[in-house]
DRENDO-1510 file (C-alpha; in Angstrom, 1 decimal, always signed):
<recs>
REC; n; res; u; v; w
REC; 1; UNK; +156.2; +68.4; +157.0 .
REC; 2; UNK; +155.1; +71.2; +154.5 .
REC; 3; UNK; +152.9; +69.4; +151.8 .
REC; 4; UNK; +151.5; +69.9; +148.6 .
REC; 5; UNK; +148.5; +71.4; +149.9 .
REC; 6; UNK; +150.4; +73.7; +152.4 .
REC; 7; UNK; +152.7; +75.1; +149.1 .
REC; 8; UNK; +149.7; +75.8; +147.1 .
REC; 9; UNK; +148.5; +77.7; +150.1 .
REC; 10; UNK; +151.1; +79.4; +150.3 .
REC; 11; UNK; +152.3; +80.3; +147.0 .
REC; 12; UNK; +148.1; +82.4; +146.7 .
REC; 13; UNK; +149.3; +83.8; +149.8 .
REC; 14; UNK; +152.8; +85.4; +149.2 .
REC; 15; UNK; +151.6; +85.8; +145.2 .
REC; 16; UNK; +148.4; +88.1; +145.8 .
REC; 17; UNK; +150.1; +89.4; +148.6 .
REC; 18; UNK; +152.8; +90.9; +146.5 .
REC; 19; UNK; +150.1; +91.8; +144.1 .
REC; 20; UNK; +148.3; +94.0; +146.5 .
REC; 21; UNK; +151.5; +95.7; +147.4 .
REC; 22; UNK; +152.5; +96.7; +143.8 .
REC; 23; UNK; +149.1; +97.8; +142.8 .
REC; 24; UNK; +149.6; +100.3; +146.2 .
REC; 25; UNK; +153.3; +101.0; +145.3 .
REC; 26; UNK; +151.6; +102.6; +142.0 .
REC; 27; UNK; +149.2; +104.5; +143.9 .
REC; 28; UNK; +151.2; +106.0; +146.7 .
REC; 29; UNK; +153.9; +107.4; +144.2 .
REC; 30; UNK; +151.2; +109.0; +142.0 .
REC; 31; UNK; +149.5; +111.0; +145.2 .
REC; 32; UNK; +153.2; +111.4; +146.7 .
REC; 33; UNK; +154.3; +113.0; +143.2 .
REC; 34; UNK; +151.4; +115.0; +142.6 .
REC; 35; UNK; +151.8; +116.4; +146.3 .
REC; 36; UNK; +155.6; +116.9; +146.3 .
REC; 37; UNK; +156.3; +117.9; +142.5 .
REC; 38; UNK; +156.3; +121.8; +143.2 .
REC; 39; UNK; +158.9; +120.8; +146.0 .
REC; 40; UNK; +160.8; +119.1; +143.5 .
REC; 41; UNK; +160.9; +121.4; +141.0 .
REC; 42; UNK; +161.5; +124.7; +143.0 .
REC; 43; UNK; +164.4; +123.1; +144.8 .
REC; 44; UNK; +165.4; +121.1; +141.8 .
REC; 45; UNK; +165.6; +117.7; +142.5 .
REC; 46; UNK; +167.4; +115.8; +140.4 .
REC; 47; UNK; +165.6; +112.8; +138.9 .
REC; 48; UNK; +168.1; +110.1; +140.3 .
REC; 49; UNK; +167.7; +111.2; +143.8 .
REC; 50; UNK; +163.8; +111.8; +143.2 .
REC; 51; UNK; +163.6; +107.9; +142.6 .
REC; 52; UNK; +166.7; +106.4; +144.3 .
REC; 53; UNK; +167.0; +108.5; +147.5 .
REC; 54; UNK; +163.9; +109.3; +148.2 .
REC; 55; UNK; +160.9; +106.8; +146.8 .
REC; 56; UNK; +163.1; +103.5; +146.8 .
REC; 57; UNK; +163.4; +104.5; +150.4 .
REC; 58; UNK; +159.9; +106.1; +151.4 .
REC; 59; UNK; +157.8; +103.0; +149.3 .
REC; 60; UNK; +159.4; +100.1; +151.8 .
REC; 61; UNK; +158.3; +102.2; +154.9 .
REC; 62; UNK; +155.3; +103.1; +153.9 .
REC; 63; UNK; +154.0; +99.5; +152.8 .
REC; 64; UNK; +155.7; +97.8; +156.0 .
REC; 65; UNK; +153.9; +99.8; +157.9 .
REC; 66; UNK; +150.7; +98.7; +156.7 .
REC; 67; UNK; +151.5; +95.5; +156.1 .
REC; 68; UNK; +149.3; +93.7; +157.9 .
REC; 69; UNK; +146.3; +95.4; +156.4 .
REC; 70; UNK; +147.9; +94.4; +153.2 .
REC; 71; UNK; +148.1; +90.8; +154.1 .
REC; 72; UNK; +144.3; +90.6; +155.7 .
REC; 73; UNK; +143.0; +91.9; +152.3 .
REC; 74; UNK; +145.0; +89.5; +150.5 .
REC; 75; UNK; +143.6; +86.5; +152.9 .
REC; 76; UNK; +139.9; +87.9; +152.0 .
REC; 77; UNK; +140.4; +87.8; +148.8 .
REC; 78; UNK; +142.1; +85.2; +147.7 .
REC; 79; UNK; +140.3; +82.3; +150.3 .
REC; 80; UNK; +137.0; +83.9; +148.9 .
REC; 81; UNK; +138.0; +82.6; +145.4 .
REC; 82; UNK; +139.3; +79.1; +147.0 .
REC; 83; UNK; +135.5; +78.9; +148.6 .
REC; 84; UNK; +133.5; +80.1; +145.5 .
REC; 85; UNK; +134.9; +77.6; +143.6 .
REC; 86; UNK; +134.2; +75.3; +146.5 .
REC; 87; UNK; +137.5; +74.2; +147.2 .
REC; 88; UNK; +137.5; +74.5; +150.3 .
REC; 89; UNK; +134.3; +72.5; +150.9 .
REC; 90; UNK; +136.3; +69.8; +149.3 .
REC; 91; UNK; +139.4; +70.5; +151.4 .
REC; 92; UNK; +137.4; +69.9; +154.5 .
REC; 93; UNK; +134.8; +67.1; +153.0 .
REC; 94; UNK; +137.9; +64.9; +152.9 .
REC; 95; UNK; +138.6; +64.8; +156.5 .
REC; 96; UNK; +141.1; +67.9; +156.6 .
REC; 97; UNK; +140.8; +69.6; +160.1 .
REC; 98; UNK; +140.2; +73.2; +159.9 .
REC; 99; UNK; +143.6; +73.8; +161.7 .
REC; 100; UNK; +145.2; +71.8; +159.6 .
REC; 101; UNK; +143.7; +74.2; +156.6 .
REC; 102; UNK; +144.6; +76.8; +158.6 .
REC; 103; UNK; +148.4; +75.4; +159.2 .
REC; 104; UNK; +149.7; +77.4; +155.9 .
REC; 105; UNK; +148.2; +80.3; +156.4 .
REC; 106; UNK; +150.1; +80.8; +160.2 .
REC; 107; UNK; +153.0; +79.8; +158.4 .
REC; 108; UNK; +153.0; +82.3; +155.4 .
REC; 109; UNK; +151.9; +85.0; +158.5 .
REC; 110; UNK; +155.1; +84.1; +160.3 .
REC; 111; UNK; +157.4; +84.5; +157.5 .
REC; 112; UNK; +156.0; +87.8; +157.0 .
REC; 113; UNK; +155.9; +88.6; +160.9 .
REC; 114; UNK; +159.6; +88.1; +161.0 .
REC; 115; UNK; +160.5; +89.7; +158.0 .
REC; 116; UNK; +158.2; +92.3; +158.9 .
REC; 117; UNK; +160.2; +92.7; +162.3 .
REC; 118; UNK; +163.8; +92.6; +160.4 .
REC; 119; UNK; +162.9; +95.5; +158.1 .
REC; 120; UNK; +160.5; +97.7; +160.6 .
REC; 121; UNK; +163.5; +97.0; +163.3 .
REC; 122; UNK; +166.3; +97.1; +161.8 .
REC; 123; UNK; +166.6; +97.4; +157.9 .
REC; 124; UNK; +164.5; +99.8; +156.9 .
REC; 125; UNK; +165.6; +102.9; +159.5 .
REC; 126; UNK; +168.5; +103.0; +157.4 .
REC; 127; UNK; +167.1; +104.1; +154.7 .
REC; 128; UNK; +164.8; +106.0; +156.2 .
REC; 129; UNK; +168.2; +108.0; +156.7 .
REC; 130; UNK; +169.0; +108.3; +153.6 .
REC; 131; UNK; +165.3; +109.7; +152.5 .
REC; 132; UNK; +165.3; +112.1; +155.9 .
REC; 133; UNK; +168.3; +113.6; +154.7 .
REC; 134; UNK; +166.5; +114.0; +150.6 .
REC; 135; UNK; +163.5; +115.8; +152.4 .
REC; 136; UNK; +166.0; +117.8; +154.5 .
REC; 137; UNK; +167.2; +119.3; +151.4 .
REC; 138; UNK; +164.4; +119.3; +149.0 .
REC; 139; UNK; +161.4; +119.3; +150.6 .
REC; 140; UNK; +161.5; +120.5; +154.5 .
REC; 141; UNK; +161.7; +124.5; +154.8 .
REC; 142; UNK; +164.5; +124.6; +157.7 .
REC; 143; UNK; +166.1; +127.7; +156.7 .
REC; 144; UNK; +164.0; +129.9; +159.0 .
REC; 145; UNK; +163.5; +127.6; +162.1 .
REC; 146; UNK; +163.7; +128.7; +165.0 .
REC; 147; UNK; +163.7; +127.8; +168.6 .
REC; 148; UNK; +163.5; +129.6; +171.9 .
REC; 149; UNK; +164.7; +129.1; +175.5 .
REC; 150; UNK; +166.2; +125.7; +175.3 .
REC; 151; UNK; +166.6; +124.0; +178.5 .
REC; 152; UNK; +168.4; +120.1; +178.4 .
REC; 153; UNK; +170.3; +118.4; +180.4 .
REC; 154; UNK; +173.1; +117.3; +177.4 .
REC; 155; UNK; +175.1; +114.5; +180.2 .
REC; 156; UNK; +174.6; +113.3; +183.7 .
REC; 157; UNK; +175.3; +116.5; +186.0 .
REC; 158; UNK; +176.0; +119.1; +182.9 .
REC; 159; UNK; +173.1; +121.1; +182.3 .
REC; 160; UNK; +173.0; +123.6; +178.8 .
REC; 161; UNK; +170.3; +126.2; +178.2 .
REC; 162; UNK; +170.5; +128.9; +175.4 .
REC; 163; UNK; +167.7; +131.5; +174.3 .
REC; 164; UNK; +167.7; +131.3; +171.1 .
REC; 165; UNK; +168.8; +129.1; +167.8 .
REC; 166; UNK; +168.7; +129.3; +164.1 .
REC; 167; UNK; +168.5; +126.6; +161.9 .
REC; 168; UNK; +169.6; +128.4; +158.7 .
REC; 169; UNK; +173.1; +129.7; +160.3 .
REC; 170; UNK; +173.1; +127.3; +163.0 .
REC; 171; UNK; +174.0; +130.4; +165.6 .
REC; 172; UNK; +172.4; +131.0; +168.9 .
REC; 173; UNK; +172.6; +133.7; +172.2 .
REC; 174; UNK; +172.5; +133.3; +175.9 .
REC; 175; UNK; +174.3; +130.4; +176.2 .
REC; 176; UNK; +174.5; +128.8; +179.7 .
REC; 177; UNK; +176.4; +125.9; +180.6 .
REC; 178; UNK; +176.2; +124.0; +184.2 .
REC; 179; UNK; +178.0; +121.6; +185.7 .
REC; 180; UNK; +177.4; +119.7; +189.1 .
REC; 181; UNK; +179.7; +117.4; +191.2 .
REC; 182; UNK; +177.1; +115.9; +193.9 .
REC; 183; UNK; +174.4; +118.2; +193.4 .
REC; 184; UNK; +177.1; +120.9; +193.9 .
REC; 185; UNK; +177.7; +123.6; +191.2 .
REC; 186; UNK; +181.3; +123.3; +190.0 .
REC; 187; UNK; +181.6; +125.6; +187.0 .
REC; 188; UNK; +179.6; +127.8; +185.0 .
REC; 189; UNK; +180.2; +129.0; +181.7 .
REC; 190; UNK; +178.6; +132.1; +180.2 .
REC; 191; UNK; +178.5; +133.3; +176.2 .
REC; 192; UNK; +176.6; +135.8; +174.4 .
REC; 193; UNK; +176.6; +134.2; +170.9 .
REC; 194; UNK; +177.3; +130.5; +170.1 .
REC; 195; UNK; +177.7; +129.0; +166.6 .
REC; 196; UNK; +178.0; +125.4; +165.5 .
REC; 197; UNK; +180.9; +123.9; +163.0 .
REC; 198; UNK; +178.8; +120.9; +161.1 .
REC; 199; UNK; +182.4; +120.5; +159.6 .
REC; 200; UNK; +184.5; +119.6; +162.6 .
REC; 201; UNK; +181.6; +119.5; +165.0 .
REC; 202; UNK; +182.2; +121.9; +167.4 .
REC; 203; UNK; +180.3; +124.7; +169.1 .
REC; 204; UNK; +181.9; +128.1; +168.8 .
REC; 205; UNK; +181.6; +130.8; +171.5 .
REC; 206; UNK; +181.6; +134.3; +171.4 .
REC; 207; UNK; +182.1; +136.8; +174.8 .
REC; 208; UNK; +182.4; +133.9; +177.2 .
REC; 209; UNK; +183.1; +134.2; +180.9 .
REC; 210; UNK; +184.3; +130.9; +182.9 .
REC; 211; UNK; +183.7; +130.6; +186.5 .
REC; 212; UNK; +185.1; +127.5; +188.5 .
REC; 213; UNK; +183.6; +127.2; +192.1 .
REC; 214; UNK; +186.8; +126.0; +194.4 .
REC; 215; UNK; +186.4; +123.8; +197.3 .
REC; 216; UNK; +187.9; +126.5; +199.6 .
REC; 217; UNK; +184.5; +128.9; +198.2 .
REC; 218; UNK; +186.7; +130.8; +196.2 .
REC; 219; UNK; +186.2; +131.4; +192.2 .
REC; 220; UNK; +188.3; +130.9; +189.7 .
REC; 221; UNK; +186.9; +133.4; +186.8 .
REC; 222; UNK; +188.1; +133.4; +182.9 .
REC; 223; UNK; +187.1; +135.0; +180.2 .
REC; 224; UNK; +187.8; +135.5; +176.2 .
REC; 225; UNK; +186.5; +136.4; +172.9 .
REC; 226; UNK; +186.7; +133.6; +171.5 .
REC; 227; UNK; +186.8; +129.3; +172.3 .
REC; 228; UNK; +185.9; +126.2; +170.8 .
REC; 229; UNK; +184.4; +123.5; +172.9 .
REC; 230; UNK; +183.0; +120.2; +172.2 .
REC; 231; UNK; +179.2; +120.2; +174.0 .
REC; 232; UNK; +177.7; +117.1; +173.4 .
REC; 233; UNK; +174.9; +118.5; +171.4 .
REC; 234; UNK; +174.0; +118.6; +167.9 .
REC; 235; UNK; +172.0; +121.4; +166.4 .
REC; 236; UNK; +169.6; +119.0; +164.5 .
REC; 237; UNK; +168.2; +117.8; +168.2 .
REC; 238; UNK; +166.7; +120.9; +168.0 .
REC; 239; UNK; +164.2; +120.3; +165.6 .
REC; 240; UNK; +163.7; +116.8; +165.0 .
REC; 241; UNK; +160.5; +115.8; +163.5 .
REC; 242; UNK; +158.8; +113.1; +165.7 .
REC; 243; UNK; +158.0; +111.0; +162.9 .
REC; 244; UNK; +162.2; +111.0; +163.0 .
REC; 245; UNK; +162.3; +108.5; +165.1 .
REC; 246; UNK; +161.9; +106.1; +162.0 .
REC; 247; UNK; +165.2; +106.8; +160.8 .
REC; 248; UNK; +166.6; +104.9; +164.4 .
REC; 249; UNK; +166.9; +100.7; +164.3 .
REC; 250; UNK; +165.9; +99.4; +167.7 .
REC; 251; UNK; +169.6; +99.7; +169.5 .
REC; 252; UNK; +169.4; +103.6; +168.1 .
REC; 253; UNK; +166.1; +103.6; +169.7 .
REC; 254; UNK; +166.9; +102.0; +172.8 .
REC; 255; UNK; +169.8; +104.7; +173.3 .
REC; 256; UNK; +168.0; +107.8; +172.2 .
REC; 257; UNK; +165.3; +107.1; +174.5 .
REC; 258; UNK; +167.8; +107.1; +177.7 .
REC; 259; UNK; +169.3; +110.3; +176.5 .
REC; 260; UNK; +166.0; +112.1; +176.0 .
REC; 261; UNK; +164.9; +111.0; +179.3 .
REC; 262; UNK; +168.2; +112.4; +180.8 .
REC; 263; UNK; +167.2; +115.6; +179.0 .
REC; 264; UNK; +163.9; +115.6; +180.3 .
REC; 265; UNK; +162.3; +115.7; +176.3 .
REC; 266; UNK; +159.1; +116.1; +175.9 .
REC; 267; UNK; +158.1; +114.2; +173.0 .
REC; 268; UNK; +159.3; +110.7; +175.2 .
REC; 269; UNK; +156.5; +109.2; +175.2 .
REC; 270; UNK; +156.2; +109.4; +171.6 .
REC; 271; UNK; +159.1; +107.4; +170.7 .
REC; 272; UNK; +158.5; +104.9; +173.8 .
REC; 273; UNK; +155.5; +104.5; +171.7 .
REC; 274; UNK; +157.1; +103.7; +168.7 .
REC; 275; UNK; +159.6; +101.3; +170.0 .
REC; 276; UNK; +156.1; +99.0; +171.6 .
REC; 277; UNK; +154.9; +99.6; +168.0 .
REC; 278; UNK; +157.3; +97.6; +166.5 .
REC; 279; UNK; +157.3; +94.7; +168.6 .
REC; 280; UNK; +153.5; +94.4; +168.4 .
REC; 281; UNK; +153.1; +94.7; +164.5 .
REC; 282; UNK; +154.0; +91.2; +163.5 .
REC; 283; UNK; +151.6; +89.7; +166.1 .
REC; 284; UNK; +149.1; +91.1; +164.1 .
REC; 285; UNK; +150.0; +89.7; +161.3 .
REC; 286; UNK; +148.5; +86.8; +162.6 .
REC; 287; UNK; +145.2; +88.1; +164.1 .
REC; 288; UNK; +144.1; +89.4; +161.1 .
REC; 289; UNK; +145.3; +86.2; +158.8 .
REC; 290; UNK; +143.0; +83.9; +161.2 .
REC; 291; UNK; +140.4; +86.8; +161.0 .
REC; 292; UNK; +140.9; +86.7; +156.7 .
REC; 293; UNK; +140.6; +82.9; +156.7 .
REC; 294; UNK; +137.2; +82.7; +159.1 .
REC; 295; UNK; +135.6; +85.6; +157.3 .
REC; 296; UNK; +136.6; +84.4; +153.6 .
REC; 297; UNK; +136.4; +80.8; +154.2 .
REC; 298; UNK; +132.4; +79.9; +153.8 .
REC; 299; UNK; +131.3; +80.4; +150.6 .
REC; 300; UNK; +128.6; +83.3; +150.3 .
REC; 301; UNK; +126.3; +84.5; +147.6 .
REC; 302; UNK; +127.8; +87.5; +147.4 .
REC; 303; UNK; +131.2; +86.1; +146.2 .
REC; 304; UNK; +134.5; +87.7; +146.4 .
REC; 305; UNK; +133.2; +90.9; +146.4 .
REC; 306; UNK; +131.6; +91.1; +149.7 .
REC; 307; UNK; +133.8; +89.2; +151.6 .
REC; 308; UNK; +136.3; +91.9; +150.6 .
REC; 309; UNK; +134.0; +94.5; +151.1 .
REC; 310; UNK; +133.7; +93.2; +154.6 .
REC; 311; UNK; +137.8; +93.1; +154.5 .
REC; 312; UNK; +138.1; +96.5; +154.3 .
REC; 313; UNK; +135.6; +97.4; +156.6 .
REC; 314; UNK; +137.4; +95.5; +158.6 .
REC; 315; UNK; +140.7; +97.1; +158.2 .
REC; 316; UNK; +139.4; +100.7; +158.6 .
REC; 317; UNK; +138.1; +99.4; +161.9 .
REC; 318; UNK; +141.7; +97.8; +162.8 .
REC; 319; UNK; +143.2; +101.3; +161.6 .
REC; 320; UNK; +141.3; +103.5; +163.7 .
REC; 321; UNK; +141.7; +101.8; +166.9 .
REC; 322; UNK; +145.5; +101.2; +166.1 .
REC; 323; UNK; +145.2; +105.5; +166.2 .
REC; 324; UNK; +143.0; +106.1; +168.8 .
REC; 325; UNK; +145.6; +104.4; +171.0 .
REC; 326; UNK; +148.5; +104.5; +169.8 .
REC; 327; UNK; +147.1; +108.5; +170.4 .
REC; 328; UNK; +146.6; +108.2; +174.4 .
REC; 329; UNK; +150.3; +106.4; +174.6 .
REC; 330; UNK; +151.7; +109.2; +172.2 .
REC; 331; UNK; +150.7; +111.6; +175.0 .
REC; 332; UNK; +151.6; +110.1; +177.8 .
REC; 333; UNK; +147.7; +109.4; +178.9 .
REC; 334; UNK; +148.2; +105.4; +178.9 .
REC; 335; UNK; +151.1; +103.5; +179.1 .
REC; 336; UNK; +152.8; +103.2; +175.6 .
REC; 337; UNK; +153.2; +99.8; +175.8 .
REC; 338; UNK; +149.5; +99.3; +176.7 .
REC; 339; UNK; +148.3; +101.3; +174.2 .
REC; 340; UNK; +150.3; +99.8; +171.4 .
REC; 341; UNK; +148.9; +95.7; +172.4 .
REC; 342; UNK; +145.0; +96.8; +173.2 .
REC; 343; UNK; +144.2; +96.2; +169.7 .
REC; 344; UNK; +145.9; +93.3; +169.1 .
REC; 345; UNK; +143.9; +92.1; +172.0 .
REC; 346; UNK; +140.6; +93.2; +171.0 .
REC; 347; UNK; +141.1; +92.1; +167.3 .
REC; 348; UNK; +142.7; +88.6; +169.0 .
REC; 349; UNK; +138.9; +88.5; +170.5 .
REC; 350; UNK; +137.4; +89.1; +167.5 .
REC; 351; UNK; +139.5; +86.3; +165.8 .
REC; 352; UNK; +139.2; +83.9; +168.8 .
REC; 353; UNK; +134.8; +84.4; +168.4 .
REC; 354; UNK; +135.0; +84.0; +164.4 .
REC; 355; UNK; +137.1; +81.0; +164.5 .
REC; 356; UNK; +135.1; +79.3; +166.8 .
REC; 357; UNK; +132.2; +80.3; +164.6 .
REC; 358; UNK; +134.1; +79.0; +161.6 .
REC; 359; UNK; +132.2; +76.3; +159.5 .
REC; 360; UNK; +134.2; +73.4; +159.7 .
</recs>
């Protein structure tokens, strides 16, 4: 049963918690304006989508991302106050266990793991569409990319390669198209220009030439000025931003990692990456709540403010081996999924050594 003690826990937890968070909301939109204001200005932004399309979109992501720093810092800093006004030498003077002090502080961290989960999984890659497509517009220059030789394989067997593509006027040249039966070519399509509808969403060719490869070796050979044709393939595939891959919930993901491995992508291992990521970032939640609580939890001459001195130490620590692995899986150098939970292991080290070091 959750007692009176747990609530009380609980309640500093989730109330400085959410403290820390809104003091960071301020300070991320004040950098984020102060970077992006010419953006907004020489593309005109209007005000409502400034702050409804695009911050009450990018301020979730950005704070659920670190969220676990967030909630480690809050742990530091509000058990450094329960212990310098020695109430948790009280707590435990009365015959309290240290896991049973400990027992609200997993449970706040598993609330927050699993809403953390929901919203990094599922909640907030939709609207991290709606904010993609706000930077698309406003803030991304897209109107003079371009890419050259494409090569992907757009379905099982069917093969598509093209030399060139705009982004402004979505037209392209050299347009080759493949398809296989068996390993066996079976037709061929040819094109010197190639243009996509975003309206009906089809591809539009120019100068094409046809050939069908019959079973008898003969060819059957066609050819126009003109034809529409629905290739699987959408002209924003071309130049997708990695960090993208945000805007996908975890059955988007799922999917657009089997189709980029069909087309033999090369950013894979990015995005296989960031599907480990988001299973792993919860569990931290709870290594770095037991490392707040054994850090915070003695009291200390130098008070709240070196304890959360040491906090933040702490978290740029966490941080930069969260990056210097989650950089070897991002290139394909060590497994993604091993790279994503090596920190959680050595952090669940450090945790295991500090509790056992705890003063109870």
């Amino acid at each position: 049963m959750i007692k009176k003690f747990d609530w009380y826990i609980i309640r500093r937890f989730i109330t400085t918690f959410a403290v820390t968070l809104s003091l960071f909301i301020i300070i991320i939109i004040i950098f984020d304006i102060s970077e992006k204001l010419d953006d907004f200005l020489k593309k005109q932004a209007p005000l409502k989508e400034i702050i409804f399309n695009y911050y009450l979109n990018y301020v979730p992501f950005f704070l659920n991302l670190f969220s676990p720093v967030f909630i480690f810092i809050s742990v530091i800093f509000f058990t450094s106050k329960l212990a310098s006004k020695s109430e948790i030498v009280a707590t435990l003077s009365s015959g309290v266990s240290y896991n049973r002090f400990l027992r609200p502080y997993i449970i706040t961290a598993f609330l927050l793991a699993v809403l953390s989960f929901a919203l990094n999984g599922f909640v907030i890659p939709h609207s991290e569409k709606v904010r993609l497509k706000f930077e698309n517009k406003y803030i991304r220059n897209n109107s003079d990319n371009y890419i050259n030789n494409v090569h992907s394989q757009i379905r099982p067997n069917t093969f598509f390669y093209m030399e060139y593509f705009g982004y402004g006027d979505s037209t392209g040249g050299g347009v080759h198209l493949e398809v296989y039966d068996n390993q066996k070519l079976k037709t061929k399509l040819f094109a010197k220009r190639i243009s996509f509808n975003h309206k009906l969403k089809k591809w539009h060719l120019e100068d094409y030439l046809a050939r069908e490869y019959n079973e008898d070796g003969s060819q059957t050979i066609s050819r126009g000025r003109y034809m529409d044709t629905l290739i699987p393939f959408n002209p924003v595939d071309f130049f997708r931003h990695t960090e993208d891959v945000q805007s996908l919930d975890l059955i988007e993901l799922n999917k657009f990692i089997e189709e980029e491995k069909m087309k033999g992508a090369g950013n894979l291992y990015f995005y296989i990456t960031d599907k480990y990521r988001r299973y792993s970032l919860p569990f931290s939640t709870f290594i770095l709540t037991i490392i707040g609580v054994c850090v915070s939890s003695k009291k200390s001459r130098g008070g709240v403010g070196l304890n959360l001195g040491i906090g933040i130490f702490l978290s740029f620590i966490y941080l930069f081996v969260i990056q210097y692995f989650n950089t070897y899986g991002n290139s394909g150098l060590m497994h993604p999924m091993l790279a994503v939970w090596i920190p959680n292991f050595i952090f669940g080290i450090v945790a295991f050594y500090l509790y056992k070091k705890a003063q109870k």
